[in-house]
PyMOL Python script that loads the backbone (N, CA, C, O; Angstrom):
from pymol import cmd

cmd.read_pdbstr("""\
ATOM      1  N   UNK A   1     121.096  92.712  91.949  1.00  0.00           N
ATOM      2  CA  UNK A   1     120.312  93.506  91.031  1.00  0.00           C
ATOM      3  C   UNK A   1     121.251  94.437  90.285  1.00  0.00           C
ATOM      4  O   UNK A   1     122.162  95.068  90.820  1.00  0.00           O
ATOM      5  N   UNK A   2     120.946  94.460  89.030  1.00  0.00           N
ATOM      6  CA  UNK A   2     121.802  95.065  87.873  1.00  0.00           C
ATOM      7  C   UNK A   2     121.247  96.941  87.331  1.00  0.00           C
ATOM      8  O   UNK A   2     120.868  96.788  86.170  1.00  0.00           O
ATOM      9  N   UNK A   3     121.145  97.875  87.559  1.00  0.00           N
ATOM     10  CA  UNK A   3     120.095  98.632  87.073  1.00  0.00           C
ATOM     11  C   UNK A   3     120.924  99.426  85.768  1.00  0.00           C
ATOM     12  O   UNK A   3     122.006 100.012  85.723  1.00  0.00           O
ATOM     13  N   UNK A   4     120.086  99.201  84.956  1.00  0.00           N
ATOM     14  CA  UNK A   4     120.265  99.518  83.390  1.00  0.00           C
ATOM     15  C   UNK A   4     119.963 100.881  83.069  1.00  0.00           C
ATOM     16  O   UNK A   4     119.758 101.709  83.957  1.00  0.00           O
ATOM     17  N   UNK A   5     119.928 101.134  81.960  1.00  0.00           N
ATOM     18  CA  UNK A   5     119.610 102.711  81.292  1.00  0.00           C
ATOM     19  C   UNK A   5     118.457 102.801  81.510  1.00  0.00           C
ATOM     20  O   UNK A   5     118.184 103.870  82.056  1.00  0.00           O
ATOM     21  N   UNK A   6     117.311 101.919  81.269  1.00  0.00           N
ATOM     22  CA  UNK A   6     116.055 101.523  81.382  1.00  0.00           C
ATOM     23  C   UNK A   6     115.259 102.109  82.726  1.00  0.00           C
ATOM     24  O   UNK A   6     114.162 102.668  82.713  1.00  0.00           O
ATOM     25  N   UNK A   7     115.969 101.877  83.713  1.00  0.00           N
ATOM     26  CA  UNK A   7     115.396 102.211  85.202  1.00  0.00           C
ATOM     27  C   UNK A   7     115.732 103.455  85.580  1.00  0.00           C
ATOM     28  O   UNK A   7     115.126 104.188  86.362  1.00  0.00           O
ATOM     29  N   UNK A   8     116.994 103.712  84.829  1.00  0.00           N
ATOM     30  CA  UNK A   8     117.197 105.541  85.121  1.00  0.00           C
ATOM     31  C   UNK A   8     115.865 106.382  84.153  1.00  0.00           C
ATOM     32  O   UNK A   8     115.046 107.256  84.435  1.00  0.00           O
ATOM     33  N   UNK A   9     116.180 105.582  82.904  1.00  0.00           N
ATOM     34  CA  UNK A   9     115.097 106.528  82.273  1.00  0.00           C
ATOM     35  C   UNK A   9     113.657 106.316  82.879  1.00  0.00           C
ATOM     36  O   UNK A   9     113.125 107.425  82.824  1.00  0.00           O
ATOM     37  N   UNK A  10     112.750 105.384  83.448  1.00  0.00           N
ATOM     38  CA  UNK A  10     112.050 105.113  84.067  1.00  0.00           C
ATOM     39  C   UNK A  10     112.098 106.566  85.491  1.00  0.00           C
ATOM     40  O   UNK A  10     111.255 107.434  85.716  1.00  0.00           O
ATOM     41  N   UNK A  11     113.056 106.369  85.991  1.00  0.00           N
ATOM     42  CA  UNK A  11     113.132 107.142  87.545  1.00  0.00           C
ATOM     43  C   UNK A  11     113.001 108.497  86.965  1.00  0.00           C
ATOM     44  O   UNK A  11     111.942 109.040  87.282  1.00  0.00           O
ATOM     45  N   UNK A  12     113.974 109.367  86.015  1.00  0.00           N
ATOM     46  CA  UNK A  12     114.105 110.557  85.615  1.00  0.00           C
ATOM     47  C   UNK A  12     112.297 111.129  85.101  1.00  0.00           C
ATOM     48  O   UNK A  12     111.711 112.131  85.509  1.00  0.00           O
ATOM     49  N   UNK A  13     111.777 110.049  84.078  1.00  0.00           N
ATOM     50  CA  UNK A  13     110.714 110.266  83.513  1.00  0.00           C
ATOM     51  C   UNK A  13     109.664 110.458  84.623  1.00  0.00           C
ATOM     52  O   UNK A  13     108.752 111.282  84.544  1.00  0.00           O
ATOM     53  N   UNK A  14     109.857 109.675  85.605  1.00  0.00           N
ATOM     54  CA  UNK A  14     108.390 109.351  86.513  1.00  0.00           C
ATOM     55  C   UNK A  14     108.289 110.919  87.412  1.00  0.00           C
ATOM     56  O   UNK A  14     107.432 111.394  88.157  1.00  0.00           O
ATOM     57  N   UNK A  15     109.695 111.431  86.885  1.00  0.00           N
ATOM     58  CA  UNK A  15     110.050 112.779  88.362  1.00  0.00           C
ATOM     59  C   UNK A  15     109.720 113.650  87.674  1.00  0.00           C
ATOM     60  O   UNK A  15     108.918 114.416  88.208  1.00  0.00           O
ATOM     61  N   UNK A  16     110.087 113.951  86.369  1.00  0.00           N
ATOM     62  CA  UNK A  16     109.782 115.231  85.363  1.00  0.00           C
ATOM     63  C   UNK A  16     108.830 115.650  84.621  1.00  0.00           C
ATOM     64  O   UNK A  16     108.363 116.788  84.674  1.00  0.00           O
ATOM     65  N   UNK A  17     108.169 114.008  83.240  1.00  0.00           N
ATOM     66  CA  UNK A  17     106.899 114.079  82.907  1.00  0.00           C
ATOM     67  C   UNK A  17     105.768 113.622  83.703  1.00  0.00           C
ATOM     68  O   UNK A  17     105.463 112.474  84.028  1.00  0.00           O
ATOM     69  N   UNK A  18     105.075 114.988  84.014  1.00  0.00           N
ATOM     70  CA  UNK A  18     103.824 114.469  84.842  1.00  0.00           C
ATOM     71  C   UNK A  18     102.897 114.067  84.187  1.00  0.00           C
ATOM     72  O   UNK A  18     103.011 114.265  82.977  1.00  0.00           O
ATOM     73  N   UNK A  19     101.550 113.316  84.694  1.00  0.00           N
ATOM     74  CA  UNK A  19     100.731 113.196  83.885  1.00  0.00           C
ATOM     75  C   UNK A  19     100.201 114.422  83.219  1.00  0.00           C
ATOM     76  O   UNK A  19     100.490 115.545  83.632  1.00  0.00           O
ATOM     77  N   UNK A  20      99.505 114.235  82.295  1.00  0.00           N
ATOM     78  CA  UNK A  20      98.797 114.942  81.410  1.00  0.00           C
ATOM     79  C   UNK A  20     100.133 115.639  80.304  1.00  0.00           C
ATOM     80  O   UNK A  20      99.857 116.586  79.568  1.00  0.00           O
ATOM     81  N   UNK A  21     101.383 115.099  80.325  1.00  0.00           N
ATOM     82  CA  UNK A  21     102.319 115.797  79.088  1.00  0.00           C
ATOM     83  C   UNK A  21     101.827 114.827  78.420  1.00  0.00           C
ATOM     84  O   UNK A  21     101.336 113.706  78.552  1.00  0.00           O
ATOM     85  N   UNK A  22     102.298 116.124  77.144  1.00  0.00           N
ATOM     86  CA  UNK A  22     102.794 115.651  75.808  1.00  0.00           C
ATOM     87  C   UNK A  22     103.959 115.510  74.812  1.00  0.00           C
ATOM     88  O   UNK A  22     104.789 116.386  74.569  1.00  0.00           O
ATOM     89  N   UNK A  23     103.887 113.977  74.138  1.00  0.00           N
ATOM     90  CA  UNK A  23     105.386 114.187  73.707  1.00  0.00           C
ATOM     91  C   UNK A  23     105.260 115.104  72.299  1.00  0.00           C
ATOM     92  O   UNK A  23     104.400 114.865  71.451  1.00  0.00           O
ATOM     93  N   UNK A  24     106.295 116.240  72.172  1.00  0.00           N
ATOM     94  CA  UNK A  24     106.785 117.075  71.242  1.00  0.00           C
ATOM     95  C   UNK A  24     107.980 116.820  70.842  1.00  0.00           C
ATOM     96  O   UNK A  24     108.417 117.926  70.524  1.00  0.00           O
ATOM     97  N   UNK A  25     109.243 115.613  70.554  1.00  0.00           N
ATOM     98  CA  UNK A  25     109.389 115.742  69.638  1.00  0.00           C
ATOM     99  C   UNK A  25     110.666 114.565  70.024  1.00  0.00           C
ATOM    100  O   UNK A  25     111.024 114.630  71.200  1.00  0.00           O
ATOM    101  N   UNK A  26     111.326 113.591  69.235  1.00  0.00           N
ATOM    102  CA  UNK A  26     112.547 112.674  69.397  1.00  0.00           C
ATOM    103  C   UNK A  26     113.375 112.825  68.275  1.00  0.00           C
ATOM    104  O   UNK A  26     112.853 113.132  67.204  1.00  0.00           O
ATOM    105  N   UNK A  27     114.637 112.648  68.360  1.00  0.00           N
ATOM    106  CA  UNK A  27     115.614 112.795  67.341  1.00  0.00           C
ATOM    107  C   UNK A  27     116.575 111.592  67.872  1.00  0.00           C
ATOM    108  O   UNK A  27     117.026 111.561  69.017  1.00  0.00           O
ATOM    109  N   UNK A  28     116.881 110.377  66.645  1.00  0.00           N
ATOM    110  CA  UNK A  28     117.524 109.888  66.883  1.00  0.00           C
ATOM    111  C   UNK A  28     119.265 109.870  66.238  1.00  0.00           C
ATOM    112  O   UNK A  28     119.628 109.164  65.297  1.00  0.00           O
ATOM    113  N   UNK A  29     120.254 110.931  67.101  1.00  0.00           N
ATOM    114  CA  UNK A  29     122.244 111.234  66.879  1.00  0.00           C
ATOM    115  C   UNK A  29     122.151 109.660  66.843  1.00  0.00           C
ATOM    116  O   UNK A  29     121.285 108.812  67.052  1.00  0.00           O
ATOM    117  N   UNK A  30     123.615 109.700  66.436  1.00  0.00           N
ATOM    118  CA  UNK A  30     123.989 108.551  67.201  1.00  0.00           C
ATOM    119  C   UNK A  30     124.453 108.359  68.256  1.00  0.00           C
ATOM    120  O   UNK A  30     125.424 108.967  68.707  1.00  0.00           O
ATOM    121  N   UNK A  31     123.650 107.222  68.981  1.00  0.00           N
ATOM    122  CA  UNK A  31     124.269 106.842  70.196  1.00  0.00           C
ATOM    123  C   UNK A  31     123.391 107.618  71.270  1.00  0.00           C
ATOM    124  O   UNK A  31     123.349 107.277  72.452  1.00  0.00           O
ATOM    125  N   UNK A  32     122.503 108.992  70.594  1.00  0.00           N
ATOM    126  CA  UNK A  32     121.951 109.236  71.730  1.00  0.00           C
ATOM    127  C   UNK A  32     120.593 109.779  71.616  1.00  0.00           C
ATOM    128  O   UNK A  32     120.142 110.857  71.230  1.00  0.00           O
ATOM    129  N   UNK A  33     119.960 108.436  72.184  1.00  0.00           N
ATOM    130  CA  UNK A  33     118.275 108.570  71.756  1.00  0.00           C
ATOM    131  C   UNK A  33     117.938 109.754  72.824  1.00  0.00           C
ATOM    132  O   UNK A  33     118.668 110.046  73.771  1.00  0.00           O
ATOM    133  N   UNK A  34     116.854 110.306  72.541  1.00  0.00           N
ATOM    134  CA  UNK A  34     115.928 111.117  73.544  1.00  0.00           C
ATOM    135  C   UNK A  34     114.598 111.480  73.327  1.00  0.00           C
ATOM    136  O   UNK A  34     114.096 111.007  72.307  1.00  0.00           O
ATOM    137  N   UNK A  35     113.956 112.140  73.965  1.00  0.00           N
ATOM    138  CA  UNK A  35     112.831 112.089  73.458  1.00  0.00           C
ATOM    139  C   UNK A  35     112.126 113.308  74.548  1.00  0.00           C
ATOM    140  O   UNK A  35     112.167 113.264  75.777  1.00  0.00           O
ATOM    141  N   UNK A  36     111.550 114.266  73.786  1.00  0.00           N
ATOM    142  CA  UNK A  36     111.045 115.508  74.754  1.00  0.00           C
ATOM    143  C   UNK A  36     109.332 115.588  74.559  1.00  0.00           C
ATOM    144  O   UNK A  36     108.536 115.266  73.676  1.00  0.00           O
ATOM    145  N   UNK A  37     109.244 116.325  76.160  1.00  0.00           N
ATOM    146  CA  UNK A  37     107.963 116.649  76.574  1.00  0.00           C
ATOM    147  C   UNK A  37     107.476 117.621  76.711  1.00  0.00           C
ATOM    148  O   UNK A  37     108.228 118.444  77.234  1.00  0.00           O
ATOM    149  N   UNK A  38     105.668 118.283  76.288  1.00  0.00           N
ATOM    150  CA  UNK A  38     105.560 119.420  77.177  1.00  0.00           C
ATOM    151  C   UNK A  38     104.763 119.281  78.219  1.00  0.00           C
ATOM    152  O   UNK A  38     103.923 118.384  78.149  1.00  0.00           O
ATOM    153  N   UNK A  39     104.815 120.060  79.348  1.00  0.00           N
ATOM    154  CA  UNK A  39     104.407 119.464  80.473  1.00  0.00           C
ATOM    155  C   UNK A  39     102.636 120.771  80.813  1.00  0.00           C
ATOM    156  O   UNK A  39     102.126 121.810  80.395  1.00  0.00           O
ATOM    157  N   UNK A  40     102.499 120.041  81.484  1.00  0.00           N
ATOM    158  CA  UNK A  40     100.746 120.963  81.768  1.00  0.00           C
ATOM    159  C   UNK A  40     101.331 122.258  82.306  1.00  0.00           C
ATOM    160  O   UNK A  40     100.840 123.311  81.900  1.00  0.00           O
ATOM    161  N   UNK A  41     102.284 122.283  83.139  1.00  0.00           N
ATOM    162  CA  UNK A  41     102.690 123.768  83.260  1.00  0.00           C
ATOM    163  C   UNK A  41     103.370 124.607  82.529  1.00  0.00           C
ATOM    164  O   UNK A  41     103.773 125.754  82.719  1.00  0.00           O
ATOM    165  N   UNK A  42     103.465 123.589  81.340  1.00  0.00           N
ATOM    166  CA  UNK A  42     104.306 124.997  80.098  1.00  0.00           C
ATOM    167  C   UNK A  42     106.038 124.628  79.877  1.00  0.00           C
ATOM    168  O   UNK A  42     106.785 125.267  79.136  1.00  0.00           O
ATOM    169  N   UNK A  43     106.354 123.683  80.548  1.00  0.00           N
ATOM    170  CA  UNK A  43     108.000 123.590  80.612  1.00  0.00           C
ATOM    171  C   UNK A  43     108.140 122.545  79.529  1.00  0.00           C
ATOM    172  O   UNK A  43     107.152 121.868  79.245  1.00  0.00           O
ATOM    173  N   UNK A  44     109.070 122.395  79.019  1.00  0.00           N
ATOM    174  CA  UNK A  44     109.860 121.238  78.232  1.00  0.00           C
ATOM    175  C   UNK A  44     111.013 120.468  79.249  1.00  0.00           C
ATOM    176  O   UNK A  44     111.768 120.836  80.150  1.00  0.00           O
ATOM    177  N   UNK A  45     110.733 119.350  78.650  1.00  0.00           N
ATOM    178  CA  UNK A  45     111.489 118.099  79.210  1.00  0.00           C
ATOM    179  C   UNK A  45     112.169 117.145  78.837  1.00  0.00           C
ATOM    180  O   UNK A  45     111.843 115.964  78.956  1.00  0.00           O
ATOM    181  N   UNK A  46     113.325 117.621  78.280  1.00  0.00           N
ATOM    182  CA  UNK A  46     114.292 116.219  77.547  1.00  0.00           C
ATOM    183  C   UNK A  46     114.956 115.428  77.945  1.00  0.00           C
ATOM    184  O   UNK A  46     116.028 115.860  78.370  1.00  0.00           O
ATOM    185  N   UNK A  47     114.797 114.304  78.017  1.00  0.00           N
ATOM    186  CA  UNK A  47     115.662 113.147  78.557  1.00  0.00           C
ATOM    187  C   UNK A  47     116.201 112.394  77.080  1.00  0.00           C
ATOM    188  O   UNK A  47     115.665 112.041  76.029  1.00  0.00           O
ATOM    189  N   UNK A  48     117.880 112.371  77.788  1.00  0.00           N
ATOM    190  CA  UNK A  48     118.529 111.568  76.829  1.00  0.00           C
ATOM    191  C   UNK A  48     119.777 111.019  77.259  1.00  0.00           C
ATOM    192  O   UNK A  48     120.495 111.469  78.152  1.00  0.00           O
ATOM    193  N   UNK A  49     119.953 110.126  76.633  1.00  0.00           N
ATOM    194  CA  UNK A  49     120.353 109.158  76.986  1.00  0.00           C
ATOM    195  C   UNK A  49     122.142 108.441  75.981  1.00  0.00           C
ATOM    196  O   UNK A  49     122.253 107.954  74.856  1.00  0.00           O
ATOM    197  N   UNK A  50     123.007 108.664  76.861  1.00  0.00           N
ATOM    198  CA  UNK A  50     124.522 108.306  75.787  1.00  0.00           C
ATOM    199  C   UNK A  50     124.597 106.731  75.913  1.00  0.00           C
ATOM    200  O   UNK A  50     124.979 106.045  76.861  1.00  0.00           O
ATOM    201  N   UNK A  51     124.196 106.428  74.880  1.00  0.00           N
ATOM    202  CA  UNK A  51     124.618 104.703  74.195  1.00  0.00           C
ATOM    203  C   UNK A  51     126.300 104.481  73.820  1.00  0.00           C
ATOM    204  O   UNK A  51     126.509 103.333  73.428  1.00  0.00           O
ATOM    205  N   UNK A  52     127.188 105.109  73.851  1.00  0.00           N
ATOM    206  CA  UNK A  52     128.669 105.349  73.534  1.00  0.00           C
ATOM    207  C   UNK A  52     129.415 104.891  74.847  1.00  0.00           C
ATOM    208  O   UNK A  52     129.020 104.907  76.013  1.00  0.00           O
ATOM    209  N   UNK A  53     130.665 104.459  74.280  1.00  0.00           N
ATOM    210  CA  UNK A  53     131.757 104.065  74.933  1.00  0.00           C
ATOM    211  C   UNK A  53     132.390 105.060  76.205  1.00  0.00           C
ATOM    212  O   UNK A  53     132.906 104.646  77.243  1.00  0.00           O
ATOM    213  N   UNK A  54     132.195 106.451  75.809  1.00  0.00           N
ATOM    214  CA  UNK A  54     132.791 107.981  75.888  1.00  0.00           C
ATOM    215  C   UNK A  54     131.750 108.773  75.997  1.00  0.00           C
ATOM    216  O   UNK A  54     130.619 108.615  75.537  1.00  0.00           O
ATOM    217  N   UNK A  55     132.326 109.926  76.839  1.00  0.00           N
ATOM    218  CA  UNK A  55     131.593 111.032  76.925  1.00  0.00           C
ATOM    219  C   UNK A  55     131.100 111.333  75.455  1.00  0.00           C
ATOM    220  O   UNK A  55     131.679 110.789  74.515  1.00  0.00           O
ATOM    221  N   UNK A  56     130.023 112.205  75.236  1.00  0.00           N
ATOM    222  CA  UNK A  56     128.830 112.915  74.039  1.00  0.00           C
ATOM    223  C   UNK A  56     129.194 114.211  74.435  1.00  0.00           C
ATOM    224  O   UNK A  56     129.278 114.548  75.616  1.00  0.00           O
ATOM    225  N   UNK A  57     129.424 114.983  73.430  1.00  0.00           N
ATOM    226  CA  UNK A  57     128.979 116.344  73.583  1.00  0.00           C
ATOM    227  C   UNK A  57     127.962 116.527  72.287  1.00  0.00           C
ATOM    228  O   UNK A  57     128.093 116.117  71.133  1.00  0.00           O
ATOM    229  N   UNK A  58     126.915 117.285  72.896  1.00  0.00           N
ATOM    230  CA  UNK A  58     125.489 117.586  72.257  1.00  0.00           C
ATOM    231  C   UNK A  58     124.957 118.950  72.393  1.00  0.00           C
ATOM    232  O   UNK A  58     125.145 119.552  73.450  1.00  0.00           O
ATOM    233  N   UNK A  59     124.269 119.529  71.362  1.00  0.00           N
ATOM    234  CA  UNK A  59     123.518 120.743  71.578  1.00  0.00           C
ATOM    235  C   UNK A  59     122.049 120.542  71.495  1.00  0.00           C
ATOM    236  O   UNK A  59     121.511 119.726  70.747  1.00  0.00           O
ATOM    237  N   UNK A  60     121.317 121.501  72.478  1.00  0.00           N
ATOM    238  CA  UNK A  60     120.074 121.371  72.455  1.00  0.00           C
ATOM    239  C   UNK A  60     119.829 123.022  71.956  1.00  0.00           C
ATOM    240  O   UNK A  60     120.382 124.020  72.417  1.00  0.00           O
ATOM    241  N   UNK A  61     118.803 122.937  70.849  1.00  0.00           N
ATOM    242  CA  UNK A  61     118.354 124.046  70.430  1.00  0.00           C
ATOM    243  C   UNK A  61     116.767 124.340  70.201  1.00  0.00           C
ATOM    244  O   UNK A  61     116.017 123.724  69.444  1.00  0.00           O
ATOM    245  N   UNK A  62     116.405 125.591  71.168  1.00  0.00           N
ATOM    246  CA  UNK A  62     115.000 125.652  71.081  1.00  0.00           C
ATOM    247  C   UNK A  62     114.441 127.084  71.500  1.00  0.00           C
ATOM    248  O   UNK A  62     114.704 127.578  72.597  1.00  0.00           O
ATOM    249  N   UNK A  63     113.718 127.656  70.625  1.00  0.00           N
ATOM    250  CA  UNK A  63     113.262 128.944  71.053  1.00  0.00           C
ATOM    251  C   UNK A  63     114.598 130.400  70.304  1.00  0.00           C
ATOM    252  O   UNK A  63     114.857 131.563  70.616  1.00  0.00           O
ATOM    253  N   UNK A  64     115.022 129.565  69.393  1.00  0.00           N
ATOM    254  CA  UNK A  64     116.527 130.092  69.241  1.00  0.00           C
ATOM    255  C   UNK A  64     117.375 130.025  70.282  1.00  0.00           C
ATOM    256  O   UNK A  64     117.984 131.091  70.365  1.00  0.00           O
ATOM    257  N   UNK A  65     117.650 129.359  71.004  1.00  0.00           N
ATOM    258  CA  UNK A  65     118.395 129.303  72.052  1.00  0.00           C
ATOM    259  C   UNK A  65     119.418 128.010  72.045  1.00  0.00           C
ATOM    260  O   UNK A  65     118.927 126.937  71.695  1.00  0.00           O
ATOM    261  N   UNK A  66     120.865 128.048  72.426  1.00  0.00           N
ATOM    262  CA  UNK A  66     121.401 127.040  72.358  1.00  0.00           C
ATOM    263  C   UNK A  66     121.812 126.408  73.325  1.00  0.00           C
ATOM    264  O   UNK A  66     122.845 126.981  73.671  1.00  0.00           O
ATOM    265  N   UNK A  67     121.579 125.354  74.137  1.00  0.00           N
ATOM    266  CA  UNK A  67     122.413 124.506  75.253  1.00  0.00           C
ATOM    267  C   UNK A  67     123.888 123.515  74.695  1.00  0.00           C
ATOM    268  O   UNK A  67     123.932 122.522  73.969  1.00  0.00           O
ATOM    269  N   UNK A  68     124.762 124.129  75.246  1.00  0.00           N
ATOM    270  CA  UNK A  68     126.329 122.661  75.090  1.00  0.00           C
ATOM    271  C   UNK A  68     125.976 122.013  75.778  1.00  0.00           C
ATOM    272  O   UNK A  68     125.550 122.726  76.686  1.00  0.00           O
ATOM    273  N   UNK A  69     125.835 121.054  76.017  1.00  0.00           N
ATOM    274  CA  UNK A  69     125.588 119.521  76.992  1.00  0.00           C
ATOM    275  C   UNK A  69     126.629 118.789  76.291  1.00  0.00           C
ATOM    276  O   UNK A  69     127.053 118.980  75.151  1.00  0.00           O
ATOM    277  N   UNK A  70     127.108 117.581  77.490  1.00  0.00           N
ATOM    278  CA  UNK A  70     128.156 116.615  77.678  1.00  0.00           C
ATOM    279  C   UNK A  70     127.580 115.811  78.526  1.00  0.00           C
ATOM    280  O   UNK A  70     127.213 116.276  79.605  1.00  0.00           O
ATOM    281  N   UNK A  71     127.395 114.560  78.251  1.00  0.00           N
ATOM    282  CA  UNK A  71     126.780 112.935  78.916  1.00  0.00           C
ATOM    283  C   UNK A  71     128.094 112.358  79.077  1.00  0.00           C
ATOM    284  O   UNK A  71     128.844 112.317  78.101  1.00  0.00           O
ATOM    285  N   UNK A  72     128.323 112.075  79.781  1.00  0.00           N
ATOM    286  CA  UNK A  72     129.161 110.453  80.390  1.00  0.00           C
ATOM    287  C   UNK A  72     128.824 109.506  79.575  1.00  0.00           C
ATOM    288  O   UNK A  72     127.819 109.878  78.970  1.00  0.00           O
ATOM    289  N   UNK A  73     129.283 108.047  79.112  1.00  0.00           N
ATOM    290  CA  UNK A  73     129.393 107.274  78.656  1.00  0.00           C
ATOM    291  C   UNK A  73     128.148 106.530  79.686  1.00  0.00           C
ATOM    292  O   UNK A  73     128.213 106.646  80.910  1.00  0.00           O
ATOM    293  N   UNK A  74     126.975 105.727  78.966  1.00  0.00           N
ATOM    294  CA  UNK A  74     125.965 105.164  79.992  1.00  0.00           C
ATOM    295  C   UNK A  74     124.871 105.882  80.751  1.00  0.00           C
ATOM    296  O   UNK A  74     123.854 105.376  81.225  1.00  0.00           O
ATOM    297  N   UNK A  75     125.374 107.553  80.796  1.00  0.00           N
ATOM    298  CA  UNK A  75     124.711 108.180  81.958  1.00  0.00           C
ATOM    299  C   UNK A  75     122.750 108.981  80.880  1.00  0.00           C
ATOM    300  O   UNK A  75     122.480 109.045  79.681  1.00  0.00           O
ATOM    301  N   UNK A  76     122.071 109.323  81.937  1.00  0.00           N
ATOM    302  CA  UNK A  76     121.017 109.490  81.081  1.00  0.00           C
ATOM    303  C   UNK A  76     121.018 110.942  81.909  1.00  0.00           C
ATOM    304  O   UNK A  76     121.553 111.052  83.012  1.00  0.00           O
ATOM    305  N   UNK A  77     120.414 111.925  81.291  1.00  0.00           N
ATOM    306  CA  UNK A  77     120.380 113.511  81.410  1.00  0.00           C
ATOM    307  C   UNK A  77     119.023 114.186  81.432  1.00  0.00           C
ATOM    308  O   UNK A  77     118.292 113.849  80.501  1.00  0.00           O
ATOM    309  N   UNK A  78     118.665 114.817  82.047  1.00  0.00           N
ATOM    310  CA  UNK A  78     117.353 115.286  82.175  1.00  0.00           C
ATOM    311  C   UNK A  78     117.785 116.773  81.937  1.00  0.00           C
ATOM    312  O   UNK A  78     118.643 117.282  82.658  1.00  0.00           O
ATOM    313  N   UNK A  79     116.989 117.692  80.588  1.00  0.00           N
ATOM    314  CA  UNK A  79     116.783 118.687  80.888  1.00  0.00           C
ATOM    315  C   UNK A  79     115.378 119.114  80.887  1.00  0.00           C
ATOM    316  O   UNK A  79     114.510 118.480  80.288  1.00  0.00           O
ATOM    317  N   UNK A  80     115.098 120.424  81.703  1.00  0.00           N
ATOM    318  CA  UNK A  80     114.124 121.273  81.919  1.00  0.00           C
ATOM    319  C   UNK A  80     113.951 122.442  82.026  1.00  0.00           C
ATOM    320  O   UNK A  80     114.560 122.918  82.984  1.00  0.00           O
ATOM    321  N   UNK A  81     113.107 123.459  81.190  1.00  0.00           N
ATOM    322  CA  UNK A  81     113.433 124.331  80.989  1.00  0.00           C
ATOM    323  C   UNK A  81     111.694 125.100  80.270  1.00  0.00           C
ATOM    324  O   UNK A  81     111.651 126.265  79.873  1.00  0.00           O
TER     325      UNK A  81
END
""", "prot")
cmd.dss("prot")
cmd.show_as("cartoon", "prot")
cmd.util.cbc("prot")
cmd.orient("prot")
């Protein structure tokens, strides 16, 4: 058995968005899809995902607030907040 980006994003999603979220909002960089949630208790939830050869460095910005994030090459990232 081979497990792909597919089954991480599957595992990450099934742990973070609970039922009853909603999706608020996807942006597709290159190379690194994602796609965020809000959740029934009020939190946001971004999962994303580096399609690249090489590490990503990425910013997440929300609320005026800025996150530096860095993905591994393949690896998928859960934030919450």
């Amino acid at each position: 058995m081979t497990r792909n980006p597919a089954y991480y994003i599957t595992a990450h999603a099934s742990k973070f968005v609970r039922p009853g979220s909603v999706r608020i909002a996807s942006t597709l960089p290159a190379g690194l899809p994602n796609v965020a949630f809000k959740t029934p208790a009020g939190r946001t939830v971004l999962v994303v995902l580096n399609e690249g050869a090489g590490p990503q460095a990425f910013a997440v910005r929300s609320q005026g607030r800025v996150l530096a994030a860095t993905l591994a090459a393949g690896a998928v990232g859960t934030y919450v907040w």
